[in-house]
BAKOLLO-878919 format. One line per field, with one value per residue (C-alpha): residue number from 1; x negated, y negated, z negated. Coordinates in steps of 0.1 Angstrom, whole numbers. Each point is the difference from the previous one (the first is absolute). Example, Ala and Ser with C-alpha at 12.3 -4.5 7.8 and 13.67 -1.06 7.14 Angstrom:
2
k 1,2
u -123,-14
v 45,-34
w -78,7
***
This chain:
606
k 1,2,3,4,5,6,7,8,9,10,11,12,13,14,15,16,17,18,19,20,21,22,23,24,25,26,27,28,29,30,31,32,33,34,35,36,37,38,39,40,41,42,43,44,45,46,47,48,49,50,51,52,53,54,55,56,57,58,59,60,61,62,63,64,65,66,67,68,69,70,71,72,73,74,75,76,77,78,79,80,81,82,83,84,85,86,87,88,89,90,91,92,93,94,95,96,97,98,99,100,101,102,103,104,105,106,107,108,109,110,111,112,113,114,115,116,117,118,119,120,121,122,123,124,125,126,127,128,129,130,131,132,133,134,135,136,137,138,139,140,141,142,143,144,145,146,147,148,149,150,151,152,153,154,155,156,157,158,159,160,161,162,163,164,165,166,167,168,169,170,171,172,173,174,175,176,177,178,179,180,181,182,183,184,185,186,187,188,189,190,191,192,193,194,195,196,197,198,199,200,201,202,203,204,205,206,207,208,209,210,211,212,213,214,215,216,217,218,219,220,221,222,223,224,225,226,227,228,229,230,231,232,233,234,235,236,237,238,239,240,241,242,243,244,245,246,247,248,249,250,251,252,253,254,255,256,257,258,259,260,261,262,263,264,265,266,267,268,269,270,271,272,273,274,275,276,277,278,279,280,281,282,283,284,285,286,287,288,289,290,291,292,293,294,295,296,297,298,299,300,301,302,303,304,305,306,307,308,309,310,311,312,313,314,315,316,317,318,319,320,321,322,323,324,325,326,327,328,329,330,331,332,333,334,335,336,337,338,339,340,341,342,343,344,345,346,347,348,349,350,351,352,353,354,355,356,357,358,359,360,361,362,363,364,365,366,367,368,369,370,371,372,373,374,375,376,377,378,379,380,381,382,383,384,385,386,387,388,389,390,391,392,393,394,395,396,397,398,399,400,401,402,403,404,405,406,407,408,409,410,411,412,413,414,415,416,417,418,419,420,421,422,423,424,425,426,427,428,429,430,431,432,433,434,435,436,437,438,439,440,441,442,443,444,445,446,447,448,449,450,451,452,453,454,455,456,457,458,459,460,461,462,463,464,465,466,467,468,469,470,471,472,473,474,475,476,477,478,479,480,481,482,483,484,485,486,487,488,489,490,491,492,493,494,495,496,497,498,499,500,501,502,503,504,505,506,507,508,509,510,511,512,513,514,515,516,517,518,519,520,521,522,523,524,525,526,527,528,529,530,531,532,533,534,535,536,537,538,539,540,541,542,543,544,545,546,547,548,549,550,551,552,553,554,555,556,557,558,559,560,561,562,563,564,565,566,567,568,569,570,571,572,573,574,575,576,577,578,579,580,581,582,583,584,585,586,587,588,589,590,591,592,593,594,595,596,597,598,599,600,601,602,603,604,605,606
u -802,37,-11,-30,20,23,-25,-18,35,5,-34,5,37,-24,-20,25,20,-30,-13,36,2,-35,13,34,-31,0,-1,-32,-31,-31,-29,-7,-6,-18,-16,6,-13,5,-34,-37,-7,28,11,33,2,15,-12,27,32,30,29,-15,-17,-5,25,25,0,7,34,32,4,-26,14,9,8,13,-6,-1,-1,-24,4,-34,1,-28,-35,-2,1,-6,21,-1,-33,-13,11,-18,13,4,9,13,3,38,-9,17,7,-25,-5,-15,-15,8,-14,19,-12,15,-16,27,-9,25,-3,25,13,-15,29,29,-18,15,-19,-13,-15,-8,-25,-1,-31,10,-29,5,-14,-10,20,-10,-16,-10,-35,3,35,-2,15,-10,-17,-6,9,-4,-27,0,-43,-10,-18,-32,8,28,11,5,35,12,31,-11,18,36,-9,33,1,19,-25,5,-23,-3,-8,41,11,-25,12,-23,1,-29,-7,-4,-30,-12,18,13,-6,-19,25,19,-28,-10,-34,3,-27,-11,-20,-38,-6,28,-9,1,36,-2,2,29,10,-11,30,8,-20,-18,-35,-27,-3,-25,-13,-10,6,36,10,20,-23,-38,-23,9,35,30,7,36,-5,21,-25,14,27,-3,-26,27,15,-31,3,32,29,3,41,26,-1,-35,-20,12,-2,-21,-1,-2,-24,15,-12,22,-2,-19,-28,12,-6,28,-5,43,11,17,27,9,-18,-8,-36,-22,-21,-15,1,-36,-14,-10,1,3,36,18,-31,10,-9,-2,13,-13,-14,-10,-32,-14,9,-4,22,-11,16,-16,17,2,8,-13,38,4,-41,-7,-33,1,-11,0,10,-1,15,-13,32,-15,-14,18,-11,9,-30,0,-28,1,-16,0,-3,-17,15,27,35,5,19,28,-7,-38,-1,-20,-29,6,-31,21,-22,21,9,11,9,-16,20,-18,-10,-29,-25,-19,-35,5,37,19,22,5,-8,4,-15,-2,-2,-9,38,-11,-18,13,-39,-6,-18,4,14,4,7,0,7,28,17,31,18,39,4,-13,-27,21,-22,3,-20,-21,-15,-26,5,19,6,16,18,14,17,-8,25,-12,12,-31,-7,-34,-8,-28,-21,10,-33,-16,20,-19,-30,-35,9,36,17,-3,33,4,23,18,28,18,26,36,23,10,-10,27,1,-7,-3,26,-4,-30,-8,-5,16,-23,6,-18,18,-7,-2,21,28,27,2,39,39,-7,-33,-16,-10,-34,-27,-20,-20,-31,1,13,-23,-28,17,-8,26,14,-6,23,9,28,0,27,7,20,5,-16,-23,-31,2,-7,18,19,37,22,24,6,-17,-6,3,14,-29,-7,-21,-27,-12,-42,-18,-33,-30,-33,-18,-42,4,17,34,27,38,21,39,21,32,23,31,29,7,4,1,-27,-8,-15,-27,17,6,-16,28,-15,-4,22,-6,24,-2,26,8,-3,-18,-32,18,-7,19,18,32,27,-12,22,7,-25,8,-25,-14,-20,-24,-18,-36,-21,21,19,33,29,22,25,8,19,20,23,-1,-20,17,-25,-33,-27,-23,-34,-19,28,2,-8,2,-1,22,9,20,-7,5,4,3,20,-7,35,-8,17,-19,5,-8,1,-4,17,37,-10,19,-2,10,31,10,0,21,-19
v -527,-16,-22,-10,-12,-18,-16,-12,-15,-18,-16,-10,-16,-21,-7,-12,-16,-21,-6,-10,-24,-13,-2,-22,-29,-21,-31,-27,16,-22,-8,5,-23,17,-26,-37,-20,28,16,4,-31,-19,-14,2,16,29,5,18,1,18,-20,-35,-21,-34,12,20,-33,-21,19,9,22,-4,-11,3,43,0,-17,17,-14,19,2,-22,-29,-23,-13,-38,-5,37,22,32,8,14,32,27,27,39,22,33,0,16,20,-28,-32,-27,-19,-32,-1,-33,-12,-24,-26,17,37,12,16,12,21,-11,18,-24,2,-6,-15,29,3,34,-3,-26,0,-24,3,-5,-24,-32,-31,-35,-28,-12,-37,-17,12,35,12,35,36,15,-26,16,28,37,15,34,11,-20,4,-21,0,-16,15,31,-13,-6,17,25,18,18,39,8,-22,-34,-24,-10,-4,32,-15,-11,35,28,30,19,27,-10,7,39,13,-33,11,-27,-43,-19,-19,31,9,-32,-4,-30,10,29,28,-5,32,-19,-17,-36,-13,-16,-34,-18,-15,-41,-17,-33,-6,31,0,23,23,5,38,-1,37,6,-5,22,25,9,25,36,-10,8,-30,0,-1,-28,-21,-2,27,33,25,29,-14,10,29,-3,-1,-35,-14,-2,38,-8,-29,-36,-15,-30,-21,-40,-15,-27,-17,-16,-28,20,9,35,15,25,22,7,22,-13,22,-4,-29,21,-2,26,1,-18,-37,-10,-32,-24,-38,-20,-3,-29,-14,-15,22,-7,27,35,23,33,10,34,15,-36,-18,-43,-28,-31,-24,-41,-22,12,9,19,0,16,-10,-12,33,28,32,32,39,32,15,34,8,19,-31,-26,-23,-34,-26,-38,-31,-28,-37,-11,-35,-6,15,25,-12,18,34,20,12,28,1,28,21,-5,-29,-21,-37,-22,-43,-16,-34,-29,8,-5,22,23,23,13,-9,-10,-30,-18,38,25,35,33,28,40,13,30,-19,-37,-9,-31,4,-35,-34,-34,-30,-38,-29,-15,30,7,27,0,33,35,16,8,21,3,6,-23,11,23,-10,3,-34,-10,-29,-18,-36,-24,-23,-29,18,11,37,16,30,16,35,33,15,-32,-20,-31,5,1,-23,4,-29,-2,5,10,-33,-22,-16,-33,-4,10,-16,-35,-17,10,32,36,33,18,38,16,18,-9,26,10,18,8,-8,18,-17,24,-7,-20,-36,1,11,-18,10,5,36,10,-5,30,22,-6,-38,1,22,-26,-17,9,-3,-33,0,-24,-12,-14,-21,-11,-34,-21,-32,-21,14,-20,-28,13,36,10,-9,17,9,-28,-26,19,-14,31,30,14,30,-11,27,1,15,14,-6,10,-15,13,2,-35,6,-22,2,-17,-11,20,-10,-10,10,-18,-16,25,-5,16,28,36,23,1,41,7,29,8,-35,-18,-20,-1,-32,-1,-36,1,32,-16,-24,11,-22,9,-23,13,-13,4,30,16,3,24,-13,21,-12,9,7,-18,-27,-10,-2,13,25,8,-16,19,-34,2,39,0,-17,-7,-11,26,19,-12,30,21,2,32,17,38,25,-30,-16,-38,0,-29,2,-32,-9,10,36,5,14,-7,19,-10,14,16,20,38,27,20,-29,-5,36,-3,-30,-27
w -828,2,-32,17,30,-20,-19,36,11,-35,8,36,-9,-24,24,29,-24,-16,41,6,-30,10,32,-10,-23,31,-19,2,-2,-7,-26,-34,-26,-31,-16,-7,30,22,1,-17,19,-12,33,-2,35,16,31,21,-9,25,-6,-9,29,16,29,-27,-22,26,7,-20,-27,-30,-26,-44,4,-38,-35,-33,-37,-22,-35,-9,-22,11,-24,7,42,2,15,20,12,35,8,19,25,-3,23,4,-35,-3,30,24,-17,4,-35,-12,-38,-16,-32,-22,-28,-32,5,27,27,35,22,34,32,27,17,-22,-30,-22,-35,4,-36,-24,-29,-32,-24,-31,-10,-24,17,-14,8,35,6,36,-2,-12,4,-11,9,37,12,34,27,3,24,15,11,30,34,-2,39,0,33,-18,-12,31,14,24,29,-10,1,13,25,13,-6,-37,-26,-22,-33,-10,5,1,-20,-18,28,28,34,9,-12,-23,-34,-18,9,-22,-12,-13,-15,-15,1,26,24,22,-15,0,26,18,32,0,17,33,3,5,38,4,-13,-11,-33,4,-15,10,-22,-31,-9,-37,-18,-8,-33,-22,-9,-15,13,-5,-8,22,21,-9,-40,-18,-18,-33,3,-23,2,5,28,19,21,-6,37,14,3,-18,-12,-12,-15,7,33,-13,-28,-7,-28,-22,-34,-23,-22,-29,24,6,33,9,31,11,26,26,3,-35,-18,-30,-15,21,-29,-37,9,-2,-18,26,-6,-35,-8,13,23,33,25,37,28,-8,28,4,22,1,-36,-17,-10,-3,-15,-11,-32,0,-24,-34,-8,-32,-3,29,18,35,14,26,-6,13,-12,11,12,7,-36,-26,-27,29,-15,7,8,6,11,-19,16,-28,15,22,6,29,23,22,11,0,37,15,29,22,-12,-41,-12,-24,7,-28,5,-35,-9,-20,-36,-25,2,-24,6,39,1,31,10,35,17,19,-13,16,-26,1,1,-20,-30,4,1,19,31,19,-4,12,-20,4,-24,19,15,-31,16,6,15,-1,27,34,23,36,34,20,29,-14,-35,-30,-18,-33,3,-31,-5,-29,-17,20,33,15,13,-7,28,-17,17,-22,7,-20,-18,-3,15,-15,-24,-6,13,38,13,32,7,-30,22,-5,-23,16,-26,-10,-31,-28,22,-13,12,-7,-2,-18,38,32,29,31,34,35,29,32,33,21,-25,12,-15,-5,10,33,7,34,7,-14,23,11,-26,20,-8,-39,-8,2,-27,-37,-24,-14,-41,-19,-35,-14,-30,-18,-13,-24,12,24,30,10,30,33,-6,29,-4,26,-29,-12,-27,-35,-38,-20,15,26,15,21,24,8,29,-18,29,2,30,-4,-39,1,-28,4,-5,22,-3,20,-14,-31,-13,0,-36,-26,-38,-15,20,-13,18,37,13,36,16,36,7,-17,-28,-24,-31,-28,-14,-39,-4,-12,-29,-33,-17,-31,18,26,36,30,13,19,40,20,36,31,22,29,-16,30,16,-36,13,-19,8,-29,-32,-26,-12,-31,-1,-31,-30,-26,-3,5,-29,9,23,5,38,18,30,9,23,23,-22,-23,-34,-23,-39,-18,-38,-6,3,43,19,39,30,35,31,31,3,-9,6,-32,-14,23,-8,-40,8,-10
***
């Protein structure tokens, strides 16, 4: 009997002392990022953030938090690659997975960019050249929410308003067992109830209801896909199996499946791509896991791809253009369908070029497409809402942007858009990033720092949601572009106001960006759009160091500039956001991370 009550006191000393630790984490809270481009949809949106707003901007105090070099020597203009978050994963450290160029991966403490752990594949690599440069050529994912809601930051469990996602410890609420995120799966349980939606905030959208992903039927909803059969069953935490796990493949076309407490192989790496292909931004939906290849480099076909995490064999199925080269990122409908942005090519039998294809995300089968002569695709399918519908929306290199319906591509005969705008950019101009962003903005949002008080909810909510798209350009803008920032030469990011008045499309200019040189794929925090100068130049040169800007997403006006904080110029894509905080990756291997004055951070001195 005395054992047994000193074995209940051992236990609830744990306890308080993991509560009180959990307690003490009262750092940012905020979103995740698991995938390239943010989510399935590839917006490049978080929707609510708790530390990052128009008003918050608008004040003191965000600003470059820390700066590490990582040990990553870079392939051409390639550098470090986006990262994605992880939570919860050391029980209270938040964490960000960042892959690097030459086969290095890192795992970082959010907060004090400490290397947690760092992995280097020992895998030979050709010499890099401009147009295939060899080793990682993109991020890591983690499995993603085809509702993109689903990875936003929700209420803190304990209390004090802050988002739960930067530091949840693997002990829930009373009653629930263990979060999610401790347990990795990265949604709720099937037999779970749906979560409630989130309150009307600034870029709040309403929210989709496909089935959660992470899980097949008659499997336990919080299942790894891709981890080891034996670690079914088996306790949750850090006692028990990992707490999640990241996917990466490396330059020979390896898929490795690492924990992310650790970073050591969870199991056999799994053949996945050709060795040495260029491969755009993997993702992970369901218990697939889809990547598509560009560029014929090393021989391999300009292709979708797609691995069956799940499966003992992990057997692998593909697409093939049979024409021209993917472009950017495949995206995802909320019911799973498959998009895909087909550049200009030759064709052979029933091969693609100048399209847009939907395809079964189970057996890459094509189900839908939409194709015209003229349309030669710059950027990858974004996906966002529109009243009642869900539209793709993709740019080509002459600076137009096609809005095309996701339940029918091109119509009956595959090449009705629903609107082909004008052309945004200026002759010698070019797009430059292979995405476009997208966000919703609410009306009973505020419109800045000095806002007028919302008007009552009985008024704004007559008032559907504002849909725009941000496209990124090199160079000159067209004439007749709003220029309240100032007259542009370099790039800029011009902002558009998707409408729909009775099945009438149009995009209208909202606003532009100030001039920035060659800005990537802008990041939509809450509201604010954030661009970074030089992110989208893919030269093999040294540009000027990269310098990161916020804006006020529906008025355009800017509210915070990072100025000469970052040194160098930045590796091409490697800009993310997650757990309230900015991060920016150079080409010489820094990585930078901005936001606002934590406390954790004040107490480990930093």
């Amino acid at each position: 009997m005395r054992a047994r009550a000193q074995r209940f006191v051992i236990i609830a000393c744990f306890a308080a002392l993991a509560g009180a630790l959990c307690f003490a984490q009262v750092g940012r809270g905020g979103s995740r990022w698991l995938t390239a481009l943010g989510d399935a949809q590839r917006t490049s949106w978080v929707r609510i953030d708790d530390r990052i707003s128009t008003q918050t901007m608008g004040g003191p105090g965000f600003g470059l938090q820390w700066s590490k070099k990582l040990d990553n020597q870079p392939r051409g203009p390639y550098g470090l690659r986006q990262g994605v978050t992880a939570s919860g994963v050391t029980l209270f450290v938040p964490m960000s997975l960042v892959a690097g160029s030459s086969n290095t991966v890192f795992a970082l403490d959010n907060d004090l960019g400490y290397v947690v752990w760092q992995r280097r594949f020992d895998v030979s690599m050709p010499a890099p050249t401009t147009a295939c440069p060899g080793g990682m050529t993109s991020a890591a994912t983690r499995i993603v929410p085809l509702d993109a809601t689903a990875t936003t930051a929700t209420a803190n469990p304990f209390g004090g308003g802050r988002g739960a996602v930067g530091y949840r410890s693997l002990l829930g609420e009373p009653g629930q067992g263990v979060p999610v995120e401790g347990r990795g799966a990265g949604a709720a349980r099937r037999n779970d109830p749906p979560p409630s939606p989130a309150p009307a905030a600034r870029g709040t959208a309403p929210a989709l209801q496909p089935p959660l992903p992470g899980a097949r039927a008659g499997q336990a909803g919080d299942r790894i896909p891709g981890s080891p059969r034996r670690e079914e069953g088996a306790p949750s935490g850090f006692l028990g199996r990992p707490s999640g796990v990241g996917y990466v493949v490396t330059s020979d076309g390896m898929l490795h499946v690492l924990g992310l407490a650790s970073g050591k192989d969870l199991q056999q790496p799994a053949r996945f791509l050709p060795a040495n292909a260029m491969w755009s931004a993997p993702i992970g939906v369901e218990t697939r896991l889809y990547a598509a290849t560009s560029g014929e480099c090393a021989g391999a076909p300009n292709a979708v791809w797609a691995i069956d995490l799940d499966s003992e064999t992990k057997p692998v199925v593909s697409w093939k253009t049979n024409g021209g080269p993917v472009i950017g990122a495949v995206a995802f409908t909320s019911n799973g369908t498959l998009i895909a942005s087909i550049g200009a090519g030759q064709t052979t039998g029933e091969g693609k070029a100048n399209a847009i294809v939907a395809l079964d995300p189970a057996t890459l089968a094509l189900k839908d497409w939409f194709t015209a002569p003229g349309a030669d695709f710059a950027t990858g399918p974004t996906i966002l809402r529109a009243g009642e519908k869900e539209i793709v929306a993709a740019a080509t290199k002459d600076g137009r942007v096609l809005l095309l319906d996701a339940a029918s591509l091109g119509g009956g005969d595959h090449a009705t858009p629903l609107l082909a705008s004008a052309r945004w950019l200026a002759a010698g101009a070019r797009v430059s990033a292979d995405a476009l962003a997208a966000w919703q903005q609410t009306s009973a949002a505020a419109s800045g720092p000095a806002a007028a008080p919302a008007a009552p909810a009985a008024s704004t909510a007559a008032s559907p949601p504002v849909s725009w798209i941000l496209l990124p350009i090199a160079g000159g803008i067209a004439t007749g572009l709003p220029a309240a920032n100032g007259p542009v030469s370099s790039g800029a990011v011009v902002a558009l106001k998707v409408l729909d008045r009775g099945g009438a499309w149009s995009l209208e200019p909202g606003w532009v960006s100030h001039d920035l040189a060659a800005p990537g794929t802008p990041i939509i925090v809450n509201g604010v759009v954030f661009t970074l100068s030089g992110s989208g130049n893919a030269s093999a040169g040294r540009g000027a160091p990269a310098v990161l800007h916020a804006y006020d997403g529906a008025i355009g006006t800017r509210l915070w500039t990072s100025g000469n904080s970052i040194t160098s110029q930045a590796s091409p894509g490697s800009f993310w956001t997650g757990l309230g905080q900015i991060y920016v990756g150079a080409i010489d291997g820094t990585l930078y991370a901005f936001g606002f004055d934590d406390e954790r951070r004040h107490t480990h001195g930093g």
